[in-house]
GUTI-363357 format. One line per 10 residues: their letters; for each residue z, y, x of N, C-alpha, C. Coordinates in steps of 0.2 Angstrom, whole numbers, plus 2048, in hexadecimal, padded with zeros to 3 digits. Example, Ala and Ser with C-alpha at 12.3 -4.5 7.8 and 13.67 -1.06 7.14 Angstrom:
BEGIN
as> 827,7E4,842,827,7EA,83E,827,7F0,842  823,7F5,840,824,7FB,844,827,800,840 $
***
This chain:
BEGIN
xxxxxxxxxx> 852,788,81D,84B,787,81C,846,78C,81F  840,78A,823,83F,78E,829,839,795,824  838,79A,822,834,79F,81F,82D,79A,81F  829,79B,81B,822,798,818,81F,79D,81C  816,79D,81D,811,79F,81F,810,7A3,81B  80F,7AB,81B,80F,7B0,818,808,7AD,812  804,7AA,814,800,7A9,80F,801,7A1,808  808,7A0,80B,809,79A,806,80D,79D,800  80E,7A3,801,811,7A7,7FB,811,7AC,7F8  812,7AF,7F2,811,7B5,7F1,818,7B9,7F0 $
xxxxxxxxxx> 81A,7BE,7F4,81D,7C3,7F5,81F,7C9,7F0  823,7CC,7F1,821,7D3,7ED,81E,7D9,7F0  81B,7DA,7F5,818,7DD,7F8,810,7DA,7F4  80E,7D5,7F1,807,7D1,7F0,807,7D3,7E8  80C,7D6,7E5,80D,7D6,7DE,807,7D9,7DD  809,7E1,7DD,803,7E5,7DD,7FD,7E4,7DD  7FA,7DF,7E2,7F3,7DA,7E0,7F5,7D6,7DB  7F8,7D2,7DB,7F7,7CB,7D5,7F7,7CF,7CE  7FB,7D3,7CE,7F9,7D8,7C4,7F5,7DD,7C9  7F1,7DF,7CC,7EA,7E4,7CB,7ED,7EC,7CB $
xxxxxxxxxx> 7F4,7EE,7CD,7F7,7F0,7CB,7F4,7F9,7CF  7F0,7FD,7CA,7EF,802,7CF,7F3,806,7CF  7F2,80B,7D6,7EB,80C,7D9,7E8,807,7E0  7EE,804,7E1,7EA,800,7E7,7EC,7F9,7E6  7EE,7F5,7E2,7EC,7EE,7E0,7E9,7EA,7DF  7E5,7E5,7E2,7DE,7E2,7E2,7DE,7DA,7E1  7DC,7D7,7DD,7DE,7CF,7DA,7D9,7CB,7E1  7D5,7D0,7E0,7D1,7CC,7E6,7D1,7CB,7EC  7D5,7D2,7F0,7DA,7D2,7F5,7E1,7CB,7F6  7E1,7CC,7F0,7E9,7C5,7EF,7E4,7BF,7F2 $
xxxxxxxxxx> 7E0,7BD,7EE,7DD,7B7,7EE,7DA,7B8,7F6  7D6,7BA,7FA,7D3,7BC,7FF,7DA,7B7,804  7DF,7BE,805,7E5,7BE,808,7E8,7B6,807  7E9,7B1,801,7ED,7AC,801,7E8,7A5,804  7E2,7A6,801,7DD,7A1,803,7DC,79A,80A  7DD,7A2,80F,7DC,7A8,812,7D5,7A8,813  7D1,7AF,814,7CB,7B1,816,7CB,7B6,81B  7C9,7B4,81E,7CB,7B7,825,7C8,7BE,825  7CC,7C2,827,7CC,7CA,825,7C6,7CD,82A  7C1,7D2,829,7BE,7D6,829,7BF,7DC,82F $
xxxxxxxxxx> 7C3,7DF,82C,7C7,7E3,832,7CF,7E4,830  7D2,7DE,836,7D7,7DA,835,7DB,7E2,837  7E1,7E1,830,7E8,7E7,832,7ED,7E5,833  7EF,7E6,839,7F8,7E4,83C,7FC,7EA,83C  7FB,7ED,839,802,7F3,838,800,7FA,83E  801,7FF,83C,801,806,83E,809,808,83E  808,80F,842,80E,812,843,812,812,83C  80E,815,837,813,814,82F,815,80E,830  811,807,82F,814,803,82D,81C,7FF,833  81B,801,839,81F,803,83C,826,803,83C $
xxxxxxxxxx> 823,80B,83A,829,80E,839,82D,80F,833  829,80D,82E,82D,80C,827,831,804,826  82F,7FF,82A,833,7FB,82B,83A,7FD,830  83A,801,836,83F,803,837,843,807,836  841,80A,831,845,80F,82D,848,80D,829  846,807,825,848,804,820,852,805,81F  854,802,825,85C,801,828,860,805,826  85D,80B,829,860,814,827,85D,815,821  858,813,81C,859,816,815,85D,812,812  861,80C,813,863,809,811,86A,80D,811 $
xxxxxxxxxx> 86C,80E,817,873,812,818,874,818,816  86E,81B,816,870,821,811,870,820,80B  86F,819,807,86E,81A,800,875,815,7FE  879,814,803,881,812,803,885,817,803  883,81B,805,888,824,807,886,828,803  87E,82A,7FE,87E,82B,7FA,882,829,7F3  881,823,7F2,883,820,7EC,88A,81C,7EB  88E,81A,7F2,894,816,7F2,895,80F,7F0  88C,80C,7EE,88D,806,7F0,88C,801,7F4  88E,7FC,7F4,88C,7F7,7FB,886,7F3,7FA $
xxxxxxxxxx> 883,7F1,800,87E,7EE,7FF,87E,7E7,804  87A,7E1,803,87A,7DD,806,875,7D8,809  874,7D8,80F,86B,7D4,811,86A,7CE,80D  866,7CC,80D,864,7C6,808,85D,7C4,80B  858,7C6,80F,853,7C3,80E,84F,7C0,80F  84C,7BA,810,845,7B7,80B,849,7B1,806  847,7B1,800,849,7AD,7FD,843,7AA,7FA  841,7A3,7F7,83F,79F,7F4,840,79A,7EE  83B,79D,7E8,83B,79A,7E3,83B,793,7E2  843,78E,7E3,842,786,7E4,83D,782,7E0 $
xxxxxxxxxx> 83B,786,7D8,838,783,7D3,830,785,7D6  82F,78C,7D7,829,78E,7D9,828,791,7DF  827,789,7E3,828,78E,7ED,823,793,7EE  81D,793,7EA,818,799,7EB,81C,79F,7E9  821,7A0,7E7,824,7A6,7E3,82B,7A8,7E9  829,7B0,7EB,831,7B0,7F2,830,7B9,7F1  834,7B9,7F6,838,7BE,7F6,839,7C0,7FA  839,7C7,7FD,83B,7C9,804,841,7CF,803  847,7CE,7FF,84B,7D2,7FC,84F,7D8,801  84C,7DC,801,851,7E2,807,857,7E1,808 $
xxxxxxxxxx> 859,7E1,800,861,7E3,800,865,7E1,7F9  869,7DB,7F8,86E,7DB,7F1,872,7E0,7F3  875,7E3,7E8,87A,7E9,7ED,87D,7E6,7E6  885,7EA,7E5,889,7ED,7DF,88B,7F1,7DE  88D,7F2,7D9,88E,7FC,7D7,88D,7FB,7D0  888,7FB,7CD,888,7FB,7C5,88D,7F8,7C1  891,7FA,7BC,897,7F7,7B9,893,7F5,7B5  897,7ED,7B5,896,7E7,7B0,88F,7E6,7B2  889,7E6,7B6,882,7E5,7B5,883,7DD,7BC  887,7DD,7C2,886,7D8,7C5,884,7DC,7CA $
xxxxxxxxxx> 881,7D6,7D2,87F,7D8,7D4,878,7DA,7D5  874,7DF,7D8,86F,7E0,7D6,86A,7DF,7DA  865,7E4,7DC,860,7E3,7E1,85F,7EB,7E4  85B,7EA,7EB,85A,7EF,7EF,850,7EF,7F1  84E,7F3,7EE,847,7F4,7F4,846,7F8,7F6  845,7FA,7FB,846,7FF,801,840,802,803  83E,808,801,835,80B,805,838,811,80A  833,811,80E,833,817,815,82C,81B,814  82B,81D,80F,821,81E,810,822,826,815  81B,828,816,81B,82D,81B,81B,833,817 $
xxxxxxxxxx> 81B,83C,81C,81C,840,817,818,83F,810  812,83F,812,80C,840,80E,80E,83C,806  811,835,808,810,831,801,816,833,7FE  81F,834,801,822,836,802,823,83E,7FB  81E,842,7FE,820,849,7FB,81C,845,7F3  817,841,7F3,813,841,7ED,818,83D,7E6  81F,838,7EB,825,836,7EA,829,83A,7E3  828,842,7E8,82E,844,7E5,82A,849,7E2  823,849,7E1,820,84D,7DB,81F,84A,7D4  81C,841,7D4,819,83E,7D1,820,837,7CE $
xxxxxxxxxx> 826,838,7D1,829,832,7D0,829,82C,7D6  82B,827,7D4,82B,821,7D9,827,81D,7D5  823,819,7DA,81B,815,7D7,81C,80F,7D2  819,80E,7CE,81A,808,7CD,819,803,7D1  816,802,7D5,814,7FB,7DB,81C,7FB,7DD  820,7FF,7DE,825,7FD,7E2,82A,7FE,7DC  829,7FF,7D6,82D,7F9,7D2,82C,7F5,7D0  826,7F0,7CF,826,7E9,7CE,827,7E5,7D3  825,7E9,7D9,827,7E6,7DE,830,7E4,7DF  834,7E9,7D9,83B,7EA,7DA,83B,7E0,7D4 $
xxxxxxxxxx> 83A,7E4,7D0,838,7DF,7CB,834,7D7,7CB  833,7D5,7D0,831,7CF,7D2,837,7CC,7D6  839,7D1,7DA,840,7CE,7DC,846,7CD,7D8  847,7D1,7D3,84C,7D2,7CE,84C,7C9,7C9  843,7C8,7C8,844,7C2,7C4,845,7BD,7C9  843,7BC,7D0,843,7B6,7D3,84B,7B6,7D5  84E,7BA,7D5,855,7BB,7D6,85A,7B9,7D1  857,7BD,7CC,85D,7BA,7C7,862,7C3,7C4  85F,7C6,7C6,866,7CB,7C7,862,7D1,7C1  868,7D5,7BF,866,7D9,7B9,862,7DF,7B9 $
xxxxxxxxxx> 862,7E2,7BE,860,7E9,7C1,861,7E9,7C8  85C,7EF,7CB,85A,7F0,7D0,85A,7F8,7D2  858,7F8,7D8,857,801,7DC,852,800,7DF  84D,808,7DE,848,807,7E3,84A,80F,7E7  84C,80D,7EE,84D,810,7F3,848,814,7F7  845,81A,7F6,83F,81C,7FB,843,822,800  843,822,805,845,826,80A,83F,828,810  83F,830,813,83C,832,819,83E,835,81D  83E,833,822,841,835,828,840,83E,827  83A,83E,829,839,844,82A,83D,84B,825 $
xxxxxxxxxx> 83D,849,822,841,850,81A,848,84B,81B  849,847,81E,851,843,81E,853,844,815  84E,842,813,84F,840,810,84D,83E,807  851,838,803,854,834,800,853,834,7F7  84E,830,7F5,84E,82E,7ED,851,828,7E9  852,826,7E5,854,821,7E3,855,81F,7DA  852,81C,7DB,850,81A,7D1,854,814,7D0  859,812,7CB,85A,80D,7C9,856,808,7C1  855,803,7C3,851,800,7BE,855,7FB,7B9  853,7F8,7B6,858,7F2,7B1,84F,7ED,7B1 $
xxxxxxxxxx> 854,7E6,7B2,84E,7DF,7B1,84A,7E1,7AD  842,7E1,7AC,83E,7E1,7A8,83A,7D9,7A7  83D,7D7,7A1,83C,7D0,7A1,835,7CF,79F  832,7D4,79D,82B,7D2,799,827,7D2,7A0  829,7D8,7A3,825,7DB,7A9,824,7D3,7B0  829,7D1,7AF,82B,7C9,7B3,829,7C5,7B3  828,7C4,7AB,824,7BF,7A6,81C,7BE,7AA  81B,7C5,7A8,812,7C7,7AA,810,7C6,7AF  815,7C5,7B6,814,7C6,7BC,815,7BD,7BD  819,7BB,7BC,816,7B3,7B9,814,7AE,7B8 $
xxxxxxxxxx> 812,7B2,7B2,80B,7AF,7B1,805,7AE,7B7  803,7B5,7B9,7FF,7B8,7BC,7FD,7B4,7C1  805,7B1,7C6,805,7B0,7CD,805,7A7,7CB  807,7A5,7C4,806,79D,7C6,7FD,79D,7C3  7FB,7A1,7C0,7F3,79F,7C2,7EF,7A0,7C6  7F3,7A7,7C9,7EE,7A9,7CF,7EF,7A3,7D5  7F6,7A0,7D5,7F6,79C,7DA,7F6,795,7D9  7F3,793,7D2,7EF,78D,7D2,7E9,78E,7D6  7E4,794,7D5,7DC,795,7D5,7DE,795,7DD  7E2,796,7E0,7E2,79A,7E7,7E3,793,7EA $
xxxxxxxxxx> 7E8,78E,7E6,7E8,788,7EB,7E3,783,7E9  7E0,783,7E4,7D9,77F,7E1,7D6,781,7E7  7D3,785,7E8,7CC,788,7EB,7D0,788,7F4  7D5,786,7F5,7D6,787,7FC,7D6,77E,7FC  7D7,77C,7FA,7D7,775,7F9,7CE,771,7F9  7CB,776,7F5,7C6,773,7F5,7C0,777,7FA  7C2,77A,7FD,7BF,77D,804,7B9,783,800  7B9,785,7F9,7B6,78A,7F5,7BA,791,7F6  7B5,796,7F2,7B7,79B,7F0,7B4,79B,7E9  7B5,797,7E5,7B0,799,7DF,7B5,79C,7D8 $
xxxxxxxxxx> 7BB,79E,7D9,7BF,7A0,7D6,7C2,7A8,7D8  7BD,7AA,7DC,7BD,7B2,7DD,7BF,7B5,7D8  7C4,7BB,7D7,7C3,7C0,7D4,7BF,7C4,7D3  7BE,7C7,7CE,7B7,7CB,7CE,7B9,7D4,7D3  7B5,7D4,7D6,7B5,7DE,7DA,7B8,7E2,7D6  7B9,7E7,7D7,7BA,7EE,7D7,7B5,7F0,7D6  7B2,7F6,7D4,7AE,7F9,7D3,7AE,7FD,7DB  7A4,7FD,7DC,7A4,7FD,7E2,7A8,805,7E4  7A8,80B,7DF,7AA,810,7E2,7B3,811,7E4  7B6,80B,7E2,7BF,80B,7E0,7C1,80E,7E8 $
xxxxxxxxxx> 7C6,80F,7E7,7C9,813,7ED,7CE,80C,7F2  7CF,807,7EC,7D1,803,7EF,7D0,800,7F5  7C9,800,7F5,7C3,7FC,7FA,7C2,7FE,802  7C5,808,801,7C3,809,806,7C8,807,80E  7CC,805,80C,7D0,802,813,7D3,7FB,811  7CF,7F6,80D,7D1,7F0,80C,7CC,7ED,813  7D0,7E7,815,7CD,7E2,819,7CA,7DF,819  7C8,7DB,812,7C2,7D9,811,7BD,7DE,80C  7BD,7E3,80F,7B7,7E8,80B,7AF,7E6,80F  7AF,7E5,814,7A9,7E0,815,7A6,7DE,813 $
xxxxxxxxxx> 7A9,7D7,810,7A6,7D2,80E,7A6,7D2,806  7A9,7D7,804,7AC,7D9,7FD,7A6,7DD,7FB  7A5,7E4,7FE,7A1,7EA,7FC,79D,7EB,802  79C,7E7,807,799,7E9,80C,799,7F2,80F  7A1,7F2,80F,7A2,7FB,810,7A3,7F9,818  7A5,800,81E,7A5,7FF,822,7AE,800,825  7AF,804,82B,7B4,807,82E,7B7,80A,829  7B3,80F,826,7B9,815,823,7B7,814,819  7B4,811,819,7B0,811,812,7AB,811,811  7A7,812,816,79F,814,816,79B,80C,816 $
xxxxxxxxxx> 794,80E,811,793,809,813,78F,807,81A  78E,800,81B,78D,7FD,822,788,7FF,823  783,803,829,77E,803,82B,77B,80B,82A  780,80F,826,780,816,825,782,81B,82A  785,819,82F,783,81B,837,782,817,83B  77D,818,841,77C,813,844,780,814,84B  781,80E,84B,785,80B,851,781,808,857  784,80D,85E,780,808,862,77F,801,862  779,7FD,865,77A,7F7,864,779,7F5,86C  781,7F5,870,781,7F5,874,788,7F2,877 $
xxxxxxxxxx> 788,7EF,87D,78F,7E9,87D,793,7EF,880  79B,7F1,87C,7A0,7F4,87F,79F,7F5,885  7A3,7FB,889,7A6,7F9,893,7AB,7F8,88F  7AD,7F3,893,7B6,7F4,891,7BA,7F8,895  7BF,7FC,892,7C2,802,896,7CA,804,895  7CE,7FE,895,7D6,7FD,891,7D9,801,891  7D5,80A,897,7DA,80F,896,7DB,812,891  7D5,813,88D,7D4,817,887,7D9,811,880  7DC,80D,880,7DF,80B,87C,7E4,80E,879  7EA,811,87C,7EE,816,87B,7ED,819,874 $
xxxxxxxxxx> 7E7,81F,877,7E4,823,875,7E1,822,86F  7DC,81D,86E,7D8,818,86A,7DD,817,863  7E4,814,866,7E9,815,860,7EC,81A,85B  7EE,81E,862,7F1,824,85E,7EB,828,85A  7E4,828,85A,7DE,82A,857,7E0,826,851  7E0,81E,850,7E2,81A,84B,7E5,81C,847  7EB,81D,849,7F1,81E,844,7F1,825,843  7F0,82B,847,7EF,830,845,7E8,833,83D  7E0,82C,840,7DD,82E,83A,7E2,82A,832  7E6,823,833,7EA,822,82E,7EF,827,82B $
xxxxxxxxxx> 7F1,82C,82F,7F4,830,82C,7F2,835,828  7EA,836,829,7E8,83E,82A,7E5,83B,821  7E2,835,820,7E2,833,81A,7E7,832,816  7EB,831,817,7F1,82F,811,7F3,838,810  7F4,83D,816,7F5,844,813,7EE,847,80F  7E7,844,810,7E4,847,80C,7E3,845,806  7E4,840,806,7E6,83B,7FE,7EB,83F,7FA  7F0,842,7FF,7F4,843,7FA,7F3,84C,7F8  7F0,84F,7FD,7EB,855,7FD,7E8,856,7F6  7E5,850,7F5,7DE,851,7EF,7E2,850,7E9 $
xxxxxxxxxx> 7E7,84D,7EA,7EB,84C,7E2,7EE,853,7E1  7F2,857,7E5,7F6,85D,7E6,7F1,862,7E1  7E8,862,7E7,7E6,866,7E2,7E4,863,7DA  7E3,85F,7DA,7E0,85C,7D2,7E8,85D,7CF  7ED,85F,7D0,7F3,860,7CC,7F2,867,7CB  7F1,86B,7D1,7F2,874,7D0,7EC,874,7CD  7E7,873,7CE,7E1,873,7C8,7E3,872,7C2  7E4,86E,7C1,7E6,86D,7B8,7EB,871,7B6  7F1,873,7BB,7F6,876,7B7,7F4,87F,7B8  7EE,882,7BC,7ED,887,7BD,7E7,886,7B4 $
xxxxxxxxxx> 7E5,884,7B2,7E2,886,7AC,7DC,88B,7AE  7DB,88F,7A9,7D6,893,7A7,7DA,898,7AE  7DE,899,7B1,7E1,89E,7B4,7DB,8A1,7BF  7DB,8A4,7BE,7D7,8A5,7C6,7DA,8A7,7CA  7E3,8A9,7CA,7E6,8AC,7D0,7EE,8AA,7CB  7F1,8A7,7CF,7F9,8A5,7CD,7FC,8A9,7D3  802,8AD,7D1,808,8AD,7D6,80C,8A7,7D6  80E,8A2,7DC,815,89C,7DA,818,89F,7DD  81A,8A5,7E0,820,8A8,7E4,81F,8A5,7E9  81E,8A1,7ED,81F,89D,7F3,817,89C,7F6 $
xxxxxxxxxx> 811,89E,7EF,80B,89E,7F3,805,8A1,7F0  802,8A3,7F1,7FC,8A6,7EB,7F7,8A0,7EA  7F8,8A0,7E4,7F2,898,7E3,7EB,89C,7DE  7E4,89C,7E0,7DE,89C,7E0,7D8,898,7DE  7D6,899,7D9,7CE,896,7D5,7CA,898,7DA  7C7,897,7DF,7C1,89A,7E2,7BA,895,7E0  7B4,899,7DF,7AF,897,7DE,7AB,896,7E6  7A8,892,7E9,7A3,893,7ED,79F,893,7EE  798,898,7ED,793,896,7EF,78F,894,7F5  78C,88E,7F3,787,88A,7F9,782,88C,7F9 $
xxxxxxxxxx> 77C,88D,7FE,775,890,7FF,773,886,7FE  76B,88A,7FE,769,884,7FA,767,880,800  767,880,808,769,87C,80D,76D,880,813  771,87A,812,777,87E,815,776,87B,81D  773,874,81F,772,875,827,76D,871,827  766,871,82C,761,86F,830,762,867,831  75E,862,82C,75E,85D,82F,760,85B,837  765,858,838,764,856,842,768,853,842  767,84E,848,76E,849,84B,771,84A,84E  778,849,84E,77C,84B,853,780,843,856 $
xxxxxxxxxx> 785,844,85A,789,83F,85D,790,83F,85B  792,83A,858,79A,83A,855,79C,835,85A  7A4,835,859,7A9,832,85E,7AC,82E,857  7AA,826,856,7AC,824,852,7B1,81E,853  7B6,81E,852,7BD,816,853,7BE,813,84F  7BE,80D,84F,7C0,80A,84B,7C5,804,84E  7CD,800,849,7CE,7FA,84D,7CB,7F4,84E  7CB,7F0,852,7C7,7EC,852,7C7,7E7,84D  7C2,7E4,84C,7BF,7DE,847,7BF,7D6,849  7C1,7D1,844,7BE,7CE,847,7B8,7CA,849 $
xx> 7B7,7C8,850,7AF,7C6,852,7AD,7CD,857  7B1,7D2,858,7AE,7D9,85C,7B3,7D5,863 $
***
């Protein structure tokens, strides 16, 4: 049977939105995404996304050399009672005694999210995500596999069926996906989720933030710098370039994202303290003082990129 239209189904990759699941799950995203509403500023994958697909392979094979079990492809499959309900399974494996056969989900994330991995645990987005496939499968337990190239190397958490946790995500997806076929059916959107709170951090690199929070390129709002109003040269040399800025500013946020968390951990765990030895670094309370204007109204000239949108 030939794979459905990514928007005739929900996924484990979609989990996440249909339970709201933070920090970056959005109901109204799901609905947006299935309907469909045509994306704002449409994303087709970056270097991470990429790459973490083709790394996928070798975390798999390092996590049969680690562990000495076997693993075996499987995927897309399809709930015959609930065709909206599927699955895009990495990997059946066995090895657990008496539990059967089990399940595999396989993450590649970059350093940044990666190192935040091996401070904070493995996410929960990516174990319901395990756990969606576990109930559509049928199987008792499951592994969530996160591997990085870069440090070569390798986590892995095993889970047991959470039947409640199943249940809920069940419920969720057969009502989200009545209201998603009702209203695609009847050419509406009057079944919209309700927003985020305009400040949520969700928003700032969702596709439909336009038409949602009316935000711009990077989160800002629309109209908060001005844009020439003047028709492109076209100039396909700068493309290249235009990319690697892309994917480079995608990088440079996911490291500071996980920057701002590092310090909100040494902040809490420095206490009342203003100068820590950790043997490996000298950590610092500094105060700073601001003068009461720090630069002279003026405008200057930025060099701003963004991917294209549709309609540009």
């Amino acid at each position: 049977m030939p794979e459905p239209d990514r928007i005739d189904y929900i996924g484990g990759s979609d989990v996440p939105d249909l339970i709201q699941l933070e920090p970056w799950g959005c109901s109204r995203r799901l609905y947006y995404s299935k309907l469909p509403v045509e994306q704002d500023f449409p994303f087709h994958g970056n270097y991470h996304t990429k790459r973490g697909q083709r790394l996928e392979e070798i975390a798999i094979e390092e996590y049969e050399v680690a562990t000495g079990r076997w693993t075996y492809k499987i995927g897309f499959v399809q709930d015959p009672k609930r065709p909206w309900r599927c699955v895009h399974g990495d990997r059946e494996q066995e090895g657990m005694d008496n539990k059967g056969m089990g399940l595999v989900e396989a993450k590649c994330p970059a350093v940044a999210g990666f190192s935040r991995i091996r401070m904070q645990g493995i996410p929960l987005a990516y174990e319901v995500q395990l756990q969606w496939g576990l109930g559509l499968l049928g199987h008792q337990w499951g592994t969530v596999v996160v591997f990085n190239a870069d440090y070569w190397a390798l986590i892995w958490k095993d889970y047991e069926r959470d039947d409640e946790l199943i249940e809920l995500m069940l419920e969720r997806g057969e009502e989200s996906w009545r209201i998603i076929l009702n209203d695609r059916l009847m050419g509406m959107q009057d079944n919209i989720p309700e927003p985020l709170p305009v400040s949520d951090r969700r928003c700032i690199s969702c596709p439909w933030r336009a038409r949602c929070k009316s935000l711009g390129d990077y989160g800002e709002e629309i109209g908060h710098e001005e844009v020439p109003e003047v028709a492109p040269v076209k100039d396909y040399s700068l493309s290249l370039l235009a990319g690697e800025y892309l994917d480079a500013h995608a990088a440079h946020k996911d490291a500071k994202d996980n920057l701002d968390e590092l310090k909100e951990q040494l902040k809490a765990l420095m206490g009342e303290r203003i100068a820590v030895d950790a043997g490996n670094a000298l950590i610092y309370q500094t105060l700073v003082k601001m003068p009461d204007k720090v630069i002279k109204a003026h405008t200057q000239k930025r060099i701003r990129v963004r991917g294209k949108k549709n309609g540009d």
